[in-house]
N, C-alpha and C positions, 0 to 999 in steps of 0.2 A: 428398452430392456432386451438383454441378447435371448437368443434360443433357447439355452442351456438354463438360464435361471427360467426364463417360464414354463420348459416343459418338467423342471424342479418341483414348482411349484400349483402346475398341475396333478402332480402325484401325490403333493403332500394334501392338495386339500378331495383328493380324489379317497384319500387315505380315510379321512375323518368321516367321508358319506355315511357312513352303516351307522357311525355312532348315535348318531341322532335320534334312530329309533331306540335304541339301547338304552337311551337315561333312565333313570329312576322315577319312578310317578306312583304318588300318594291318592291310591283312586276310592280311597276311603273318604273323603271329602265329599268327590264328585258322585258318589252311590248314594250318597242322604242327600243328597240337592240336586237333584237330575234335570231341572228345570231353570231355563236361560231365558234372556234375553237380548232381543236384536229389535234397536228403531231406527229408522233411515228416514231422511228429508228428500223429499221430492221438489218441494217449494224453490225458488230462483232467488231466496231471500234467507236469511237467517232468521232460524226459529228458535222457539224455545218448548220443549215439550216435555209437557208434566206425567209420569205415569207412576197410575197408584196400582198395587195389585193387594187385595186380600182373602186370604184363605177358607175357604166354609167350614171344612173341618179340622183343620190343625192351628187356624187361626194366626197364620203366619200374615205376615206384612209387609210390603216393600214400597219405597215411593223412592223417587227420584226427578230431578232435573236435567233435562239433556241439553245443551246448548248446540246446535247443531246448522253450521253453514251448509249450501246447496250440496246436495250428494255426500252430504257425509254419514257414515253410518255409528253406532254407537252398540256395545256388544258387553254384555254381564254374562257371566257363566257362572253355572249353579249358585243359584239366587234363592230358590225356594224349594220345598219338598213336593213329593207327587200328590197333588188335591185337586178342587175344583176353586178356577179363583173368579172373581169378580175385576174385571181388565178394566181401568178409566183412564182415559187421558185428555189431556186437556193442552190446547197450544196458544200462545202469546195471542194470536189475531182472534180470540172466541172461540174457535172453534172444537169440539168435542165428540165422545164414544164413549159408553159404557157398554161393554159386552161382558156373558160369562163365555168361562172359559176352561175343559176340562182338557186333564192328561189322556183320558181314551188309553189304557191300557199299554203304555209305549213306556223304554227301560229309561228313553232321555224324551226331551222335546224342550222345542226351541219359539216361545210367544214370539212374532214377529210384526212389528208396528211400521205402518208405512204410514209416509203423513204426506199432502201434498194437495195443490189446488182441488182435487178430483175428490176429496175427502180423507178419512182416516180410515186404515187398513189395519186387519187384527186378524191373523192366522195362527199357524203354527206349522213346525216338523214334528216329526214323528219316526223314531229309529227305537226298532225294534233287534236287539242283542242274538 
């Protein structure tokens, strides 16, 4: 490629940078479900992990399956409303967790499931607006 087309080409796409944050976003969705999801495999092996979450008082629900080779991670965004849930999960070789689990007064927060020889992991973020 000569000079003049790449430093073309440099401008044009130097041009579109700002745009990105400009789009249009529907954050009326993400205000009633402020509550994510993130499970990561730690394992050297492919797993399969099952997590169920349900609500105490809104009585919300969510299950899924995660099919998930070494180091892969797996990521839901606004899944649920701000409650307290009850966390389970469950993976292909036996092994298991049930924890609760509240929002603690935060605008989002993000359940985060680690899974791996060392057992099963259940935290969360917390981002405060």
């Amino acid at each position: 490629m000569n000079r003049r087309r790449f430093t073309a080409l440099l401008g044009l796409a130097g041009s579109f940078a700002g745009c990105v944050s400009r789009l249009p976003v529907d954050n009326g969705a993400d205000a009633a479900k402020p509550v994510s999801l993130r499970v990561r495999n730690f394992f050297d092996e492919r797993r399969v992990v099952t997590v169920t979450i349900d609500g105490n008082r809104t009585g919300d629900h969510y299950k899924s399956d995660f099919y998930l080779f070494p180091g892969w991670i797996a990521n839901r965004r606004n899944i649920l409303e701000a409650d307290t849930y009850e966390v389970n999960v469950q993976l292909d070789n036996g092994m298991w967790r049930t924890v609760d689990w509240q929002m603690e007064g935060c605008d989002t927060n993000v359940i985060l499931i680690d899974v791996g020889p060392d057992g099963i992991g259940v935290t969360a973020t917390c981002q405060k607006d």
